[in-house]
matplotlib code that plots the C-alpha trace (Angstrom):
import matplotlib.pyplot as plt

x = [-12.1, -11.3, -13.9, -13.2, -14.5, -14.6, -13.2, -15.4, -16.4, -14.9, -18.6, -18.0, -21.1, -21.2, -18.6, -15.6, -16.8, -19.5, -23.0, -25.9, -29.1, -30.7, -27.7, -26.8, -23.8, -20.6, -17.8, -14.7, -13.3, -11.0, -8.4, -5.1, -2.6, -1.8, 1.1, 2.0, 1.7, -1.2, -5.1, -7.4, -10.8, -11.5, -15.2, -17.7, -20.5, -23.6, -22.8, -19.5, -17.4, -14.3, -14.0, -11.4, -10.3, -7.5, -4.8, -1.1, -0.6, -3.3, -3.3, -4.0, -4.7, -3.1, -3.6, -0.1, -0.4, -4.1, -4.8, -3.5, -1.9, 1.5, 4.3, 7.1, 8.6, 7.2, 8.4, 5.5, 7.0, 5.6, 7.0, 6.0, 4.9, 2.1, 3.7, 2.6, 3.9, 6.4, 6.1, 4.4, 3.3, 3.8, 1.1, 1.9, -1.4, -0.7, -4.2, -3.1, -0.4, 0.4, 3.5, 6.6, 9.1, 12.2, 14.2, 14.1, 12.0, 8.4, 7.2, 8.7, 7.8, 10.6, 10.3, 13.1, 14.1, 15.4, 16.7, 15.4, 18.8, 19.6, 17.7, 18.9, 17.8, 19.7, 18.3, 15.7, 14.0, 12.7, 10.8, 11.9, 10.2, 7.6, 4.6, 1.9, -1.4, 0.0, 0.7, 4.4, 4.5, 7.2, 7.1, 9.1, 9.1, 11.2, 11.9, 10.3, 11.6, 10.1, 10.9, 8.9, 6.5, 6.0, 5.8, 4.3, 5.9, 5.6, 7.4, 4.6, 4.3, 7.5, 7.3, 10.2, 10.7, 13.0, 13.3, 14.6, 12.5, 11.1, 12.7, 10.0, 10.5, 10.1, 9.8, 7.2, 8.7, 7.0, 9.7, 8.9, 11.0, 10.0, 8.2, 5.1, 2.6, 0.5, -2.1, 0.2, 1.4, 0.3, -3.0, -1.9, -1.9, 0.5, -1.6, 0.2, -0.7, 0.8, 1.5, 0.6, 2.5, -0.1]
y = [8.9, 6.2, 3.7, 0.6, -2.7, -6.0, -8.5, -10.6, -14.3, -15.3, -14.6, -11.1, -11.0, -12.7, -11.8, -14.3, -15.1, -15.8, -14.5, -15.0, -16.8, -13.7, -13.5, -10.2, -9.5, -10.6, -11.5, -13.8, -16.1, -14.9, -17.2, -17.9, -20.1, -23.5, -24.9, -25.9, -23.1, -24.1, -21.9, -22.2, -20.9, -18.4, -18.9, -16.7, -17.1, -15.4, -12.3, -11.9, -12.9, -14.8, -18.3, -19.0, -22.0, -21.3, -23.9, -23.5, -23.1, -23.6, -22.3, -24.4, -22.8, -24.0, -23.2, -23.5, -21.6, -21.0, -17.9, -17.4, -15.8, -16.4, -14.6, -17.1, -18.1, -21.0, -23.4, -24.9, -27.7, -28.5, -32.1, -32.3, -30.2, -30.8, -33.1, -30.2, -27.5, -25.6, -22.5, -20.6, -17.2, -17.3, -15.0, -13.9, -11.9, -10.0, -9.1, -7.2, -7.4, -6.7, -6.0, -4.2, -4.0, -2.0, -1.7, -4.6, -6.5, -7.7, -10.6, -11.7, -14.6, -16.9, -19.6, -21.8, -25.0, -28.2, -31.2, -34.4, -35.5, -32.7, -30.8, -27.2, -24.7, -24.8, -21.5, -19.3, -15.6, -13.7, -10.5, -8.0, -7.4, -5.3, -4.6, -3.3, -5.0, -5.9, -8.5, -10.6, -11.6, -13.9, -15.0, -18.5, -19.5, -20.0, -17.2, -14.7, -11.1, -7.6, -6.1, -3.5, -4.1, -1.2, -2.5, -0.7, -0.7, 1.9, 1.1, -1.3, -4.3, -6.1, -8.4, -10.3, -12.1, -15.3, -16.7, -19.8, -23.9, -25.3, -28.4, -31.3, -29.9, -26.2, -24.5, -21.7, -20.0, -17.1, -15.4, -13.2, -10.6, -8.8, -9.1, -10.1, -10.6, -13.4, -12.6, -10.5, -11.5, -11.3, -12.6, -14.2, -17.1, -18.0, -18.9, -20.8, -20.1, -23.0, -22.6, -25.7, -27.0, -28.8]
z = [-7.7, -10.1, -11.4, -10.1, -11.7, -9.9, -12.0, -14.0, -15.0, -18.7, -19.9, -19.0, -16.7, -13.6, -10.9, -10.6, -6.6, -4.6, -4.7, -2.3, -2.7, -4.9, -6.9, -4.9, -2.7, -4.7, -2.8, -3.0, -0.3, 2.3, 2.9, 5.3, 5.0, 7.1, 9.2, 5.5, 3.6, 2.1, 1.7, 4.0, 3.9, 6.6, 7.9, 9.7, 12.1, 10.7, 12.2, 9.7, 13.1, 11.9, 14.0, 15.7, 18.3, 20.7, 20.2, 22.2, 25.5, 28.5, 31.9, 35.6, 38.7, 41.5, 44.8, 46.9, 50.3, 51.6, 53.1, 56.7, 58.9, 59.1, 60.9, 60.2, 56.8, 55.4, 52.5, 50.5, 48.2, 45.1, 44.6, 41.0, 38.4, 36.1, 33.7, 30.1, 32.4, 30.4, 32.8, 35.6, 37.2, 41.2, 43.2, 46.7, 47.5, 50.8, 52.5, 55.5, 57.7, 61.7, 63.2, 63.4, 61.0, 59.9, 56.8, 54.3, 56.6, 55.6, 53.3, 49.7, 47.9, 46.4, 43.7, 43.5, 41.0, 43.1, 42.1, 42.6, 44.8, 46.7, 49.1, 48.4, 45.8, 42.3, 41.2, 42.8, 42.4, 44.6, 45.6, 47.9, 51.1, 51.4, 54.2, 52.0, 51.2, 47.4, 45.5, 44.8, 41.4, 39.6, 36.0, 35.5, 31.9, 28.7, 26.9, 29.0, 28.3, 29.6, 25.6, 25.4, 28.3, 30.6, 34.4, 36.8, 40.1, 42.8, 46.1, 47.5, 45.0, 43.1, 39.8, 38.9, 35.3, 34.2, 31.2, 33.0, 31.9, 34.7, 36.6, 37.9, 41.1, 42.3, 45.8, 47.2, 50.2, 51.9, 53.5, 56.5, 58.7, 61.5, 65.0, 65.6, 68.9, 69.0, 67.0, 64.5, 60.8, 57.4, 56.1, 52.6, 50.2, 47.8, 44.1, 41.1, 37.2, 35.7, 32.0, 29.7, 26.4, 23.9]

ax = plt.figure().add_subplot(projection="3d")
ax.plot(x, y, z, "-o")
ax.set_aspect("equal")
plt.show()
């Protein structure tokens, strides 16, 4: 192994860093650079844990849909989005569910951008229907792209990704096929994770 030497003060002696109170432990800053370009000190707790403070985007939960039973399809508007939201994850958490169904029949959860003029849907995603206890998941935000993410999705759950902005306005829609007795449906909610800008 080769002898390695720390470098050393002009004097030859002291180490060119920082030394603790008994003049033991050399060591030189760690630094990072800025939004400018420009070094920063990295600092430590006590513990040698680097600091850090989260900066960028925040998340709001949201509530949409309470859980119910429903056994009809039902729109739940969302007349204005948080004014920082630049994007959102839709949750359609399926607890049980009652009642007869055939092929592409069951519940899906649909997210749709709607203009402030016109009543109807401009663009929309949704999940396919399904009749197991699992969740509907859509991801609605700039930029968004599987890559190299591995989704898991058997037959009972679906996940759907868009890269689309948000408008101001968006629509929740629990869509629901089938037939149902009086006391039959699905016991769900529909949840919103909205996505904050700083």
């Amino acid at each position: 192994m080769a002898d390695y030497r720390l470098p050393m003060d002009a004097d030859g002696v002291k180490y060119h860093g920082t030394v603790d109170q008994n003049e033991e432990n050399p060591g030189q800053f760690m630094y990072g650079l800025d939004e400018n370009g420009n070094k920063r000190i990295i600092r430590t707790d006590e513990q040698g844990n680097v600091l850090t403070r989260v900066t960028g985007s925040i998340v709001e939960n949201e509530i949409i849909g309470e859980r119910k039973i429903r056994n009809r399809t039902e729109t739940l508007y969302k007349s204005s989005v948080p004014e920082k939201a630049i994007g959102l994850i839709a949750y359609l958490t399926v607890y049980s569910s009652t009642g007869k169904f055939v092929n592409n029949e069951g519940i899906s959860l649909l997210v749709a951008s709607r203009s402030q003029h016109e009543p109807h849907n401009i663009l929309y995603v949704q999940t396919e229907h399904k009749t197991d206890n699992r969740p509907h998941m859509i991801y609605w935000t700039p930029s968004a792209n599987k890559r190299d993410a591995q989704v898991w999705l058997p037959k009972t759950r679906d996940v759907k990704i868009t890269g689309l902005p948000l408008s101001r306005m968006m629509k929740f829609e629990i869509n629901i096929k089938g037939e149902f007795e009086a006391d039959e449906g699905f016991d769900c909610m529909v949840s919103v994770e909205w996505i904050m800008g700083v």
